[in-house]
C-alpha positions in Angstrom: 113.1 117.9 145.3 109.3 117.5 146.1 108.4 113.8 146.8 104.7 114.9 144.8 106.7 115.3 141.7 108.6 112.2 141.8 107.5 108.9 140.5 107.8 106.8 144.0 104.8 104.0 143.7 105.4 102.3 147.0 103.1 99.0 148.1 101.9 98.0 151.2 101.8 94.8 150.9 105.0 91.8 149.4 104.8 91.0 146.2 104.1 87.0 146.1 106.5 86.8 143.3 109.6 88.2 145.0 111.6 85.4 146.8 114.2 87.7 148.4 113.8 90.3 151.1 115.4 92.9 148.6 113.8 92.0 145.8 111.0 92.5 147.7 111.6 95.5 149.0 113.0 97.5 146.0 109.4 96.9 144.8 107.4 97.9 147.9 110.2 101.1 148.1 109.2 101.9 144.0 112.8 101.4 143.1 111.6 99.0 140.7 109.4 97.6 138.6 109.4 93.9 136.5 108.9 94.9 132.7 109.0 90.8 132.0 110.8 87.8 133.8 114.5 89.2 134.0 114.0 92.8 133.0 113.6 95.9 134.8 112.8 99.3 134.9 114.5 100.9 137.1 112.4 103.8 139.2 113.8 107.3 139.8 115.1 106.6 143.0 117.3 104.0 141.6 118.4 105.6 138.9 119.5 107.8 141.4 121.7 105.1 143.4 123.2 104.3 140.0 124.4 107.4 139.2 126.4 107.5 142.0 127.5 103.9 141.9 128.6 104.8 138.6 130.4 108.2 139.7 132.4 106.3 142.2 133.2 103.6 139.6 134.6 106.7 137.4 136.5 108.3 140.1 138.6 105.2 140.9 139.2 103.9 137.3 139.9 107.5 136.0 142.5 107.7 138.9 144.3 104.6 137.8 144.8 105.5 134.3 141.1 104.8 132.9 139.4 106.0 129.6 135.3 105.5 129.4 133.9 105.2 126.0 130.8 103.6 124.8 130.9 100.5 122.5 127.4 99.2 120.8 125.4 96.6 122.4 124.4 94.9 118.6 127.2 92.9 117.4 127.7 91.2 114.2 128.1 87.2 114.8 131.0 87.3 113.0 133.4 89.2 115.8 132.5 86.2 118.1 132.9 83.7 115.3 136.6 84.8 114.8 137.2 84.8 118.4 135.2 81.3 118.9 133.0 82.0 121.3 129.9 82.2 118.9 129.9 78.3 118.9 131.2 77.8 122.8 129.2 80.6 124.7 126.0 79.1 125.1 122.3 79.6 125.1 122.9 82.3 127.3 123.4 84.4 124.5 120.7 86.4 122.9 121.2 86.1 119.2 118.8 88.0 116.1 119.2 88.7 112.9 118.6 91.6 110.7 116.7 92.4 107.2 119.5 90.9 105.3 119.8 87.6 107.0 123.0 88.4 109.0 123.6 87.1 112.3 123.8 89.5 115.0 124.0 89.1 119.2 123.2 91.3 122.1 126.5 91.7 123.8 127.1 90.0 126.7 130.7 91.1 127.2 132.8 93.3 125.0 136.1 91.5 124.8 136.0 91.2 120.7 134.7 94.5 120.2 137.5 95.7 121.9 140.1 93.8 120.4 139.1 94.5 117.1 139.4 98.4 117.9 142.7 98.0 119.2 143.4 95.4 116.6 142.3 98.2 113.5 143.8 101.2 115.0 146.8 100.7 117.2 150.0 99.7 115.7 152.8 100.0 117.7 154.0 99.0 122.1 154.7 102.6 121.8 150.6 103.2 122.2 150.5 100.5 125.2 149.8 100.1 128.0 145.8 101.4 127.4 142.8 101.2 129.7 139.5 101.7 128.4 136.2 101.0 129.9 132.3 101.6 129.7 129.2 101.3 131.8 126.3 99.2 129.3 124.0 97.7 129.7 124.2 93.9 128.7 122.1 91.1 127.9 122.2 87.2 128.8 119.2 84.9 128.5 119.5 83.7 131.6 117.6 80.1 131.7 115.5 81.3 135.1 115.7 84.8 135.8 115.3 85.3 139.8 116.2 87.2 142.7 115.3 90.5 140.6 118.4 92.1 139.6 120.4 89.4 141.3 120.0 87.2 138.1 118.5 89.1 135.1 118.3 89.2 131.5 119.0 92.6 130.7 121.8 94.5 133.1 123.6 97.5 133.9 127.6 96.6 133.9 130.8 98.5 133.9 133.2 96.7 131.4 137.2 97.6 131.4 139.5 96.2 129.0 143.6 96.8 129.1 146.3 96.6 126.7 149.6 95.5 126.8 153.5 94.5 125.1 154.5 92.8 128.3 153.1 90.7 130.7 154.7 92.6 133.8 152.5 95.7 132.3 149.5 93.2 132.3 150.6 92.6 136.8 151.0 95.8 137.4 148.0 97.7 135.7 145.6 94.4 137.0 147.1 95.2 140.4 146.1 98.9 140.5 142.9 98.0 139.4 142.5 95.5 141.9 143.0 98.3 144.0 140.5 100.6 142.3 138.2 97.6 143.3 138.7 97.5 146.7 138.5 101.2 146.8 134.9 101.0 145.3 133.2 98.4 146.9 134.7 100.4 150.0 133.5 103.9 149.1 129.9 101.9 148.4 129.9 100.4 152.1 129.8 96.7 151.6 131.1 94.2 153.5 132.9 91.9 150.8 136.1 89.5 149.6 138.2 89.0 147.4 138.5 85.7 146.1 140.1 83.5 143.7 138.0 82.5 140.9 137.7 80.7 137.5 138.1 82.8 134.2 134.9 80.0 132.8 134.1 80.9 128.9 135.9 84.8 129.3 139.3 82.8 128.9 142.4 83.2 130.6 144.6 81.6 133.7 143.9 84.3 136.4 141.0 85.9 137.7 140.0 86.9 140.9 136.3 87.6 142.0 134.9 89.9 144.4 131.8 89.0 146.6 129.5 90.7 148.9 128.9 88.3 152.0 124.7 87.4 151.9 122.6 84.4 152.8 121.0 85.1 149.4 124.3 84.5 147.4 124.4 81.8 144.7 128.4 81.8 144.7 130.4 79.6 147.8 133.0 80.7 149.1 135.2 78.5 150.8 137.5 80.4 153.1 140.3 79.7 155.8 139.5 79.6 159.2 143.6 81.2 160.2 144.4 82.9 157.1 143.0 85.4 154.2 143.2 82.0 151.8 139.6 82.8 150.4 138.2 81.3 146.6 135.3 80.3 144.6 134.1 76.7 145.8 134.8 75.6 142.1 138.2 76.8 142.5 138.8 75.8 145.9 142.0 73.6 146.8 143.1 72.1 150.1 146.0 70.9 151.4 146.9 67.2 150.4 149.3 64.9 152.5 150.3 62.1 151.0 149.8 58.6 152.9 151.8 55.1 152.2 149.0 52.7 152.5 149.8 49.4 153.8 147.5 47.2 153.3 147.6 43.8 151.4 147.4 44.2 147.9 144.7 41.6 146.8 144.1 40.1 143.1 140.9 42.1 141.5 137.6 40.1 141.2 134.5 40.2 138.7 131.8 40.1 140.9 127.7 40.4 140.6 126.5 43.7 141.8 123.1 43.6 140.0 120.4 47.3 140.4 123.4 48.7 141.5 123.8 52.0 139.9 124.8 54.8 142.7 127.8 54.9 145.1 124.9 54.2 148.2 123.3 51.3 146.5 126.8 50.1 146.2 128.3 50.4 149.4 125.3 48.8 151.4 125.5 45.8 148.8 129.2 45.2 149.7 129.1 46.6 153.2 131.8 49.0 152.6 132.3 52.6 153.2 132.1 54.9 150.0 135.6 55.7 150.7 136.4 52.5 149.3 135.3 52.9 145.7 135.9 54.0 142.8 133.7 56.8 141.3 134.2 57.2 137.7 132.0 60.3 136.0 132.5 60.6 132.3 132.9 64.1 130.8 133.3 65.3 127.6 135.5 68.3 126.7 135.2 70.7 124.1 132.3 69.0 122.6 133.6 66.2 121.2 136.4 64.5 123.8 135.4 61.8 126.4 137.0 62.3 129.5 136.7 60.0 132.6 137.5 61.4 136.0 138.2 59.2 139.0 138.0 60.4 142.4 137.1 58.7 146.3 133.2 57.3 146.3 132.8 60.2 149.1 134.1 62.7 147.1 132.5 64.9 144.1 134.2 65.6 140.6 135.2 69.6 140.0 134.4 69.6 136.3 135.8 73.1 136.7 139.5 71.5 137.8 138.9 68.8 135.6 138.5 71.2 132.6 141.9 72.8 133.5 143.9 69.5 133.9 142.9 69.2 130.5 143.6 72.2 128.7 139.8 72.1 127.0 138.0 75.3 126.9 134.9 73.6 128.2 133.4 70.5 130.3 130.5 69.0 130.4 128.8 65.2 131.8 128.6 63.1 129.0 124.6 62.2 128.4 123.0 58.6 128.6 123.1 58.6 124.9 127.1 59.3 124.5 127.9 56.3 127.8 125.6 54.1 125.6 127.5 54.8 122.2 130.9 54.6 124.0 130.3 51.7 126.2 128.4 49.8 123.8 124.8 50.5 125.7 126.5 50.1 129.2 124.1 51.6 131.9 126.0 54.6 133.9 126.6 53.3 137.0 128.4 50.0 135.9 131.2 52.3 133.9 134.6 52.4 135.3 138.6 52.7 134.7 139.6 49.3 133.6 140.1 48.5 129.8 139.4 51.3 128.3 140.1 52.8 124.4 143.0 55.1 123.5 140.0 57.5 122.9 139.0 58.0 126.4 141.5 60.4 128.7 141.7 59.5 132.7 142.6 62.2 135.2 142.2 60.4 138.8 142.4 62.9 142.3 145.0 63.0 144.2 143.0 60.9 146.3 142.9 58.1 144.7 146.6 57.6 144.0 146.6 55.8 147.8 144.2 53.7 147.3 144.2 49.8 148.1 142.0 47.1 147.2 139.4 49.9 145.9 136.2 49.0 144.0 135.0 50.1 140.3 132.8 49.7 137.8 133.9 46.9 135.4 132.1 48.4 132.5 129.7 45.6 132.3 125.9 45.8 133.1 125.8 44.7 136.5 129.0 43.6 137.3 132.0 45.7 139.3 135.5 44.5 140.0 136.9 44.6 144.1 140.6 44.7 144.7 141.4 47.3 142.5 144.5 48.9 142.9 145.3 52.4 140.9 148.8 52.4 138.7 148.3 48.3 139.1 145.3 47.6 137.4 144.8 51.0 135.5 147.2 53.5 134.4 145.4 57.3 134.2 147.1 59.6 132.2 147.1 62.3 135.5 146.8 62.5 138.5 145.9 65.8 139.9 143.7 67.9 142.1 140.0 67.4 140.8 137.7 67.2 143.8 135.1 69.7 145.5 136.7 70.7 148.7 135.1 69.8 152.1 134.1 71.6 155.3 136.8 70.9 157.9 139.6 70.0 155.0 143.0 71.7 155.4 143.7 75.2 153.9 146.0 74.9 151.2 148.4 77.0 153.0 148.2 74.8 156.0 146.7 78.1 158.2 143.3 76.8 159.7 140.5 74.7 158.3 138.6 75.3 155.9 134.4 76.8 155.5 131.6 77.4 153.4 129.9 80.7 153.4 127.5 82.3 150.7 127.7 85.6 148.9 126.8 87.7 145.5 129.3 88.3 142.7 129.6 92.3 142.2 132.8 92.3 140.0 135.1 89.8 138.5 138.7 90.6 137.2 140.8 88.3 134.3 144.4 87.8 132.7 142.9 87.8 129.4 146.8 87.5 128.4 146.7 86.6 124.1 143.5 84.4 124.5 141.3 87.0 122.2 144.6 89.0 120.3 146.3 85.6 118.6 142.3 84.2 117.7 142.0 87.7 116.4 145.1 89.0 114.8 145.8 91.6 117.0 149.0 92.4 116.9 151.6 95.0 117.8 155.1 95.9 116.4 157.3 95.3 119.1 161.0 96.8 120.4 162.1 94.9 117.2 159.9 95.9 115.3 158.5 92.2 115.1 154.6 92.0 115.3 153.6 90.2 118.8 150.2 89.5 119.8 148.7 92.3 122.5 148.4 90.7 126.0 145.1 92.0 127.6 143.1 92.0 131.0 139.4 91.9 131.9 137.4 93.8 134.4 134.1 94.3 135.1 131.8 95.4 137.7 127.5 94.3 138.0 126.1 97.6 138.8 122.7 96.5 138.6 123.0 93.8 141.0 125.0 96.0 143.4 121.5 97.4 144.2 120.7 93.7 145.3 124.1 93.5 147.4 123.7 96.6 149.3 120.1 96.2 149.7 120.6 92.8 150.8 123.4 94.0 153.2 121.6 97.0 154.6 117.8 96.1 155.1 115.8 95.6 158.1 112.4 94.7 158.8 110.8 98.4 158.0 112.7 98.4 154.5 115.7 99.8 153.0 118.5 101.4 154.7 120.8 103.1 152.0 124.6 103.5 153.3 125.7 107.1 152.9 127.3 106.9 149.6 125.3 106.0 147.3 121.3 106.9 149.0 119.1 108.3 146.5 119.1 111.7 149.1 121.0 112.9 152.1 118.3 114.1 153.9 114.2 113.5 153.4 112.2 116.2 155.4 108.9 115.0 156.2 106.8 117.4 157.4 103.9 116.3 159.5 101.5 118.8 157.1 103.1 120.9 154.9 99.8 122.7 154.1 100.3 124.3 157.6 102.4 127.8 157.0 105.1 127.3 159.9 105.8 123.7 159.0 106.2 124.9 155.2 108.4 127.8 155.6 110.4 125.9 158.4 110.7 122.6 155.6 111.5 125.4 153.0 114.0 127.2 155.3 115.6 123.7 155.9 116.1 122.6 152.1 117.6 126.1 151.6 120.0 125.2 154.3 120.9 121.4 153.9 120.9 122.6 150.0 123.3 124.9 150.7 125.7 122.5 152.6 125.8 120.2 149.5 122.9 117.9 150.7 120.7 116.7 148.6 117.1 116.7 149.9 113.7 115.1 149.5 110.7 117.1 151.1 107.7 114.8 151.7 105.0 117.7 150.6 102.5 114.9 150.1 98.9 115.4 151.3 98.9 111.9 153.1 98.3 111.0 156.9 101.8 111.3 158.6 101.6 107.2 159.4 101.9 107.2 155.5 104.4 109.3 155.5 106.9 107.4 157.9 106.1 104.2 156.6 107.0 105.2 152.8 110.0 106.7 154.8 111.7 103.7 156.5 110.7 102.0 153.0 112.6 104.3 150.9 115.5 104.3 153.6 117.5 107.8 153.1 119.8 108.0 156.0 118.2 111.2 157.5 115.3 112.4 158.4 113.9 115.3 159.5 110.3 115.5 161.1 108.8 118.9 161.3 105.7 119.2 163.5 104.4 120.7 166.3 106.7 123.1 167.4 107.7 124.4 164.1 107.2 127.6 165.0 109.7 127.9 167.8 112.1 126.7 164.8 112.5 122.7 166.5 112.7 119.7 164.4 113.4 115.9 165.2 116.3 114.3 163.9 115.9 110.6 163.2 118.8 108.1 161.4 117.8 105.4 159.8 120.6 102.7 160.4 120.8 103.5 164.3 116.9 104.4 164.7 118.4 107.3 167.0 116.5 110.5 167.8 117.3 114.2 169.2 115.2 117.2 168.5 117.4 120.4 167.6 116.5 123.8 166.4 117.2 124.7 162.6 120.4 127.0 163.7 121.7 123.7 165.5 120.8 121.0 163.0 123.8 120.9 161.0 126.5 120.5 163.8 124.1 118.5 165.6 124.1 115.9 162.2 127.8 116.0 162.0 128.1 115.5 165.5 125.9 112.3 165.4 127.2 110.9 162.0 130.3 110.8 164.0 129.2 108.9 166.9 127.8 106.3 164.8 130.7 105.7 162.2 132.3 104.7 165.7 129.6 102.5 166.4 
């Protein structure tokens, strides 16, 4: 293809609105280009990445027993009303409505259009298992679109969905597509994990996500130091030993602790370490229940954990207004453990099972109680794992410490099990002919933001450096001036050639200064190039790669062994 008759704008200079180096340079390359805040158009040369993202994606489903279809994005309100997710989901969700006043929403995620499919059309376990998935694009109003595609509005996504009468059927199908995963992200070239994760408002007990390592990532990762133990910071455990403590039990005081309303201010009043208190955070679940979760002054409430302990569906901090109404217009920081209503549900950490002579709000404005003993003086109705994990803590397999590092979420797979097929009668005759609900999985894959991941992964200072894979071209041939009859028939001779070997091949045929032409080269970042200049007409040519920078000259006769030969050397690299 000639680069004159493709659409490749290309800057000079950074956009001031791009914060990240490959948001920035997808827009200098001409890859894209911002429509409004969160939504893209994505350039010819991106499309083309796609395409083969998405061909890879297909090879590796289809292999494990996949089906692709194509659902609508416009759902009626009412699929998500039956499932209850109309009401829980969020402002994330893009809702309209049409002519006659009915509700619709831009899907986000097809789980209910699914399940109503199956639900209308299959009948019996003799049609299951059944693996279906698309590649849509979706839509989430995203509170503060950024990074570019990293966090948009509007986003290509490969969806899967799988259908089952048995929950070992469920395992095994989730484990080969698990597989199909790592066999993608492989393919693709990045450098990634496998972690576990929280299922959050998909539903669900298990889920595993997969992340590309980047300094750019908004997902941490806390992983083992010794062992492959890798998950989700809001999912991360460590390993908890028990300790007697024995110090003195003392008899609890009421004591003035006046414009005290943090941990700090706290524990520099009292001249103790933050270790020693009591830090009680009031949640409420599922809208409506208070919850109060205890943990170490030092330590920080997991309101994902804390949602689990508690079976709700979701979590959120109780605002000044509901601490007021439920503590009779008690201030925040003076709320604690002691005395309180039927109505209100305690989990405490495991942390704070151990602990002696402790210090807690007494759940009157400016006053907290010392010498409060857990189980003594209150009585929560857990006691369970609920705290953020630390640098440095144990691994919860006891291999290593553990560490923090950053990365981008590229695909994410769930146990749906009957979370969406009881809520939505979908049901299946079973051996016995007695209906059952159908147990389903999850699966999907951000294609969109995988341009972000790799580009993130693969750029350097000059621009983008597209792994083999999935590079909008094999080869680009730039000659040096393709208005010059040996350099043309020599580029021409070359495409023929490198077409004929299954390459696909950009010829720069441009009438720009040959500084231009490099430049929008390393920008665009296809992993060959071929320079054809000067001696053109004794047939010789410079190779040049773009990940290694390395450069031979060869004759046209030569050039294809002489590529081979190279790409070898530096797949050993």
């Amino acid at each position: 293809m000639k680069q004159s008759q493709i659409f490749i704008p290309t800057l000079r200079e950074t956009p001031s609105d791009a914060e990240v180096a490959s948001h920035q340079l997808m827009l200098r390359a001409g890859f894209i280009r911002q429509i409004s805040a969160g939504i893209y158009t994505y350039m010819p040369l991106a499309w083309r990445v796609i395409k083969k993202i998405e061909n890879i994606i297909r090879e590796e489903l289809d292999a494990v027993g996949g089906t692709e279809m194509l659902l609508p994005t416009l759902i009626p309100a009412d699929l998500w009303r039956e499932s209850g997710r109309f009401e829980t989901y969020g402002p994330e969700m893009m809702e309209l409505k049409d002519r006659h006043n009915r509700d619709f929403l831009l899907g986000p995620t097809h789980e209910e259009t699914f399940t109503k499919l199956v639900r209308d059309d299959i009948k019996s376990y003799k049609k299951l298992p059944l693996h279906l998935y698309q590649i849509q694009t979706k839509y989430r109003d995203e509170k503060r679109p950024r990074f570019g595609l990293l966090r948009s509005r509007e986003f290509l996504m490969k969806d899967s969905y799988t259908f089952h009468d048995s929950y070992d059927s469920l395992d095994d199908m989730y484990n080969d597509i698990w597989q199909a995963y790592d066999n993608i992200f492989t393919r693709i070239g990045l450098n990634y994990r496998s972690i576990i994760a929280d299922a959050g408002a998909m539903g669900g007990k298990e889920s595993i996500e997969f992340i590309a390592m980047s300094d750019v990532g908004e997902d941490t990762i806390a992983y083992s130091t010794e062992s492959e133990y890798a998950a989700n910071i809001e999912m991360a455990s460590s390993k908890f030993k028990e300790r007697t403590n024995t110090e003195v039990q003392l008899q609890k005081e009421l004591i003035d602790t006046p414009d005290t309303k943090t941990i700090d201010e706290l524990a520099e009043l009292l001249s103790i370490s933050k270790a020693k208190i009591l830090k009680s955070v009031l949640l409420v679940a599922d809208g409506t229940k208070p919850i109060m979760a205890i943990i170490r002054g030092d330590h920080d409430v997991n309101e994902i954990k804390v949602r689990m302990a508690v079976g709700a569906e979701t979590i959120e901090h109780a605002t000044e207004e509901q601490i007021k109404e439920l503590f009779a217009g008690l201030p925040a920081g003076y709320v604690g453990p002691l005395d309180l209503g039927e109505e209100v549900t305690i989990v405490a950490d495991l942390y704070v099972k151990n602990m002696v002579n402790a210090v807690a709000g007494a759940n009157q404005e400016n006053k907290h109680y010392i010498n409060i003993t857990p189980s003594r003086d209150f009585e929560p109705d857990t006691y369970t794992d609920i705290r953020m994990v630390q640098e440095g803590d144990l691994s919860p397999d006891g291999q290593g410490t553990l560490q923090f590092t950053t990365g981008i979420e590229i695909g994410h797979i769930f146990k749906l099990g009957t979370r969406f097929s009881e809520t939505m009668g979908a049901n299946v005759l079973d051996k016995n002919g007695k209906p059952t609900p159908v147990i389903m999985g999850s699966y999907g894959i951000g294609i969109s933001r995988l341009l972000s991941a790799i580009s993130e992964q693969y750029l350097d200072e000059r621009g983008l450096v597209w792994p083999d894979a999935v590079a909008p071209f094999d080869v680009h041939i730039v000659p040096i001036n393709y208005g010059n009859e040996d350099q043309r028939i020599l580029t021409d001779e070359l495409n023929e050639l490198f077409t004929d070997e299954g390459f696909e091949v950009l010829i720069d045929d441009r009438k720009e200064r040959p500084g231009v032409k490099f430049t929008d080269a390393e920008l665009i970042g296809i992993p060959i190039r071929i320079t054809v200049g000067k001696k053109a007409e004794d047939g010789i040519v410079e190779v040049s790669f773009r990940r290694t920078n390395e450069m031979v000259e060869t004759r046209k006769e030569e050039i294809i062994d002489t590529i081979s030969i190279l790409k070898t050397t530096q797949e050993n690299i």
